[in-house]
N, C-alpha and C positions, 0 to 999 in steps of 0.2 A: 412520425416515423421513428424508430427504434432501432438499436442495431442488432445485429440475429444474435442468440447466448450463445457463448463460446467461453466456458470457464478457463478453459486450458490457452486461452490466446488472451494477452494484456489488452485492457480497452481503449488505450491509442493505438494498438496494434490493429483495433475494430477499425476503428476511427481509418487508420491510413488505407486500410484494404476496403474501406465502402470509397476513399475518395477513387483511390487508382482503380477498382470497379468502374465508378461512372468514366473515369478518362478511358480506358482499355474499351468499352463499352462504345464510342462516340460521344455519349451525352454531354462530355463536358472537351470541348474540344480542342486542339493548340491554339494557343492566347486565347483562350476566354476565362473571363472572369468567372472567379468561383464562390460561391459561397462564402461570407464573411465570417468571421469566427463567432460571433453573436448569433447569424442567422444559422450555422451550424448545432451551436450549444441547444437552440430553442426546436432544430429539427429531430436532432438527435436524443435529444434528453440527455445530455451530460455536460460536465463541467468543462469551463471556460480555460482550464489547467491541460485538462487534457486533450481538447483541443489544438491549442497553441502547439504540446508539445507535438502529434502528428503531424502540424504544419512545417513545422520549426527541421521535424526528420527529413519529410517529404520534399523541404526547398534544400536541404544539403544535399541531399541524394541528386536535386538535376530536375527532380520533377514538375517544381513549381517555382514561380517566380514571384518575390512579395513584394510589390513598390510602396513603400511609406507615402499615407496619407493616399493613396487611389486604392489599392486591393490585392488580393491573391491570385496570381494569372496561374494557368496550365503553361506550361515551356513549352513553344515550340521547340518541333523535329528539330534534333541538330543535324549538320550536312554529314553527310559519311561521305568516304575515300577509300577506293578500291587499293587494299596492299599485293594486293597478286599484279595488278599494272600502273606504270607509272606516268599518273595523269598530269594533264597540263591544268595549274590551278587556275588559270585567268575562264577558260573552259568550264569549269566546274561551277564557278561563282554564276557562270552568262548561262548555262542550261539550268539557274535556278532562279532565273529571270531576273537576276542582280547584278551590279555595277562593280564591276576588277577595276583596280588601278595598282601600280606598283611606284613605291619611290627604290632606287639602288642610292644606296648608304657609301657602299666599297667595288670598287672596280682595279686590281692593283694586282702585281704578279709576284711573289713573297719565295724568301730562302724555306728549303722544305726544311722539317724537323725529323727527327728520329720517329717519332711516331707517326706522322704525314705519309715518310717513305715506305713504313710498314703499312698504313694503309692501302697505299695502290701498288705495293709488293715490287718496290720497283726502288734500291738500295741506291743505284747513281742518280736518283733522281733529284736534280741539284735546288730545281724552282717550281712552284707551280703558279694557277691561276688562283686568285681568292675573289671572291663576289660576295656580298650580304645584300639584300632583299625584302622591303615589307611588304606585304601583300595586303590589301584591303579588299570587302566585301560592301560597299556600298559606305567606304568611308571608316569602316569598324577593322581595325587591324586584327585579321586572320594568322597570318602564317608569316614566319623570320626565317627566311632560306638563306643558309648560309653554303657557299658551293665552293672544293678544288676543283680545280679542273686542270689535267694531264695536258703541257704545253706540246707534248711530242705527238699528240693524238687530236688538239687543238689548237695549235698555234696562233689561231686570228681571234679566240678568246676573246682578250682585253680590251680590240678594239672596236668591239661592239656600242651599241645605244641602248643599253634594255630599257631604255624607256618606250621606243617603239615596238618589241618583240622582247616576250617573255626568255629566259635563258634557256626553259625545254624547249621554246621552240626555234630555237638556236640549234640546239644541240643536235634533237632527233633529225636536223634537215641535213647536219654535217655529217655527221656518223651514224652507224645503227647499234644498238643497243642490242645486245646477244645473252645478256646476264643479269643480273641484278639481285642482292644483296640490304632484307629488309634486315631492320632491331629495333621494335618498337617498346619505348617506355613512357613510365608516368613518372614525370617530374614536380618541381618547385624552381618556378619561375625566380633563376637571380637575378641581381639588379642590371645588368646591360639588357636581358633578354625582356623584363618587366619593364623597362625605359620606353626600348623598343615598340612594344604591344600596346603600350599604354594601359597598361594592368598592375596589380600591386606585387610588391615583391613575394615569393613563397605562395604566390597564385598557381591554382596546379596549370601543367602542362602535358601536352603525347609528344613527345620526340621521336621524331622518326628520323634513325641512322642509318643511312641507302648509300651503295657502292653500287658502281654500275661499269660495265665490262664491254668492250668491242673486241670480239674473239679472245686473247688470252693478257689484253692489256686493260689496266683498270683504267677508267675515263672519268670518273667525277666520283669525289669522297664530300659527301652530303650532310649535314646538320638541318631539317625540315622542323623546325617549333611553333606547334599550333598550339590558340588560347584553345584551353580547357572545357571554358564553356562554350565551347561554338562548337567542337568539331568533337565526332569519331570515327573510327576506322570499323573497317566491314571486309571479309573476306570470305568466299566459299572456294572452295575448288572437292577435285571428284577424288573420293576414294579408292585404294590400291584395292582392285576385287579378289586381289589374289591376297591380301593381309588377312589375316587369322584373329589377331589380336591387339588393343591399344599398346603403345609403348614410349 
């Protein structure tokens, strides 16, 4: 086999779009093994250079996984998380027929800061609640939830077990949630938060920065950091019919 002439497109540029063809296609499926760079070179008719370097793209990008001394796997799907609703993570890991566990780190009620009080917009707010959280998917640390939580709007917080109940499912049973306040970004995991994970420092991350509202008082000021390579986020919602134009 040969790859199709395309002068105008670089030949590991071939190379990357016949392997993502076969994954996009089914043929080569999540975690299976792919094709070795040898058996590639000898299918393909080209060099053993440009090979590597296709692969070498291919696994920074997400798409492939290379274990030294076993082979090139296809990645599996990573989990997606809906940002239009605010899921319960223990949930999310068991409807993908995997095992949640959580250790809590922090359970303790802290002097607010200047910036804490502008968070939940709330100037005499003298204390709040602080929680940290790691979340595991079958043992693999997932997600480092770090949580305020409004003592006026929570009071019995602190003395909770979250080891027996997750801290959403604390919350949505206490109060209901009327609002909520996404900011999703791509980080570089520092050193508490790479400790944490058990990932290396400057390992990417998605932070997600959630406020959440019961009528017009803010209830929990959020810090949600997932490892990078496990997780992304997914959103749809319906378009204004009456909009004319992007903006």
């Amino acid at each position: 086999m040969s790859l199709m002439p395309d002068a105008a497109t670089p030949l590991y540029e071939r190379v990357k779009n016949h392997i993502l063809s076969n994954i996009g296609s089914g043929a080569w499926s999540g975690d299976r093994r792919i094709p070795s760079e040898n058996e590639l070179v000898a299918e393909l008719g080209i060099s053993r250079m440009t090979v590597n370097r296709a692969l070498r793209e291919l696994t920074a990008a997400g798409v492939l996984v290379r274990v030294q001394g076993v082979g090139t796997f296809v990645a599996a799907p990573r989990p997606q998380t809906d940002l239009l609703e605010i899921n319960n993570i223990a949930e999310e890991i068991a409807s993908r027929g995997n095992r949640h566990r959580s250790e809590v780190l922090t359970l303790e009620q802290v002097a607010t800061t200047h910036e804490l009080r502008a968070a939940f917009e709330a100037a005499r707010l003298e204390t709040a609640f602080h929680s940290v959280v790691v979340h595991y998917e079958n043992d693999i640390a997932v997600q480092l939830e770090e949580r305020f939580v409004n003592p006026g709007v929570v009071p019995n917080y602190g003395a909770q077990d979250f080891r027996r109940q997750t801290t959403y499912d604390y919350l949505v049973a206490i109060t209901p949630i009327t609002e909520l306040e996404h900011i999703i970004s791509a980080v570089a995991a520092d050193q508490r938060t790479a400790q944490l994970l058990g990932i290396g420092e400057g390992d990417p991350c998605l932070l997600l920065d959630r406020r959440t509202w019961t009528g017009s008082e803010v209830v929990t000021v959020n810090k949600l950091s997932y490892v990078g390579a496990h997780y992304s986020f997914r959103t749809r919602a319906q378009a204004n019919r009456n909009a004319t134009r992007y903006t």
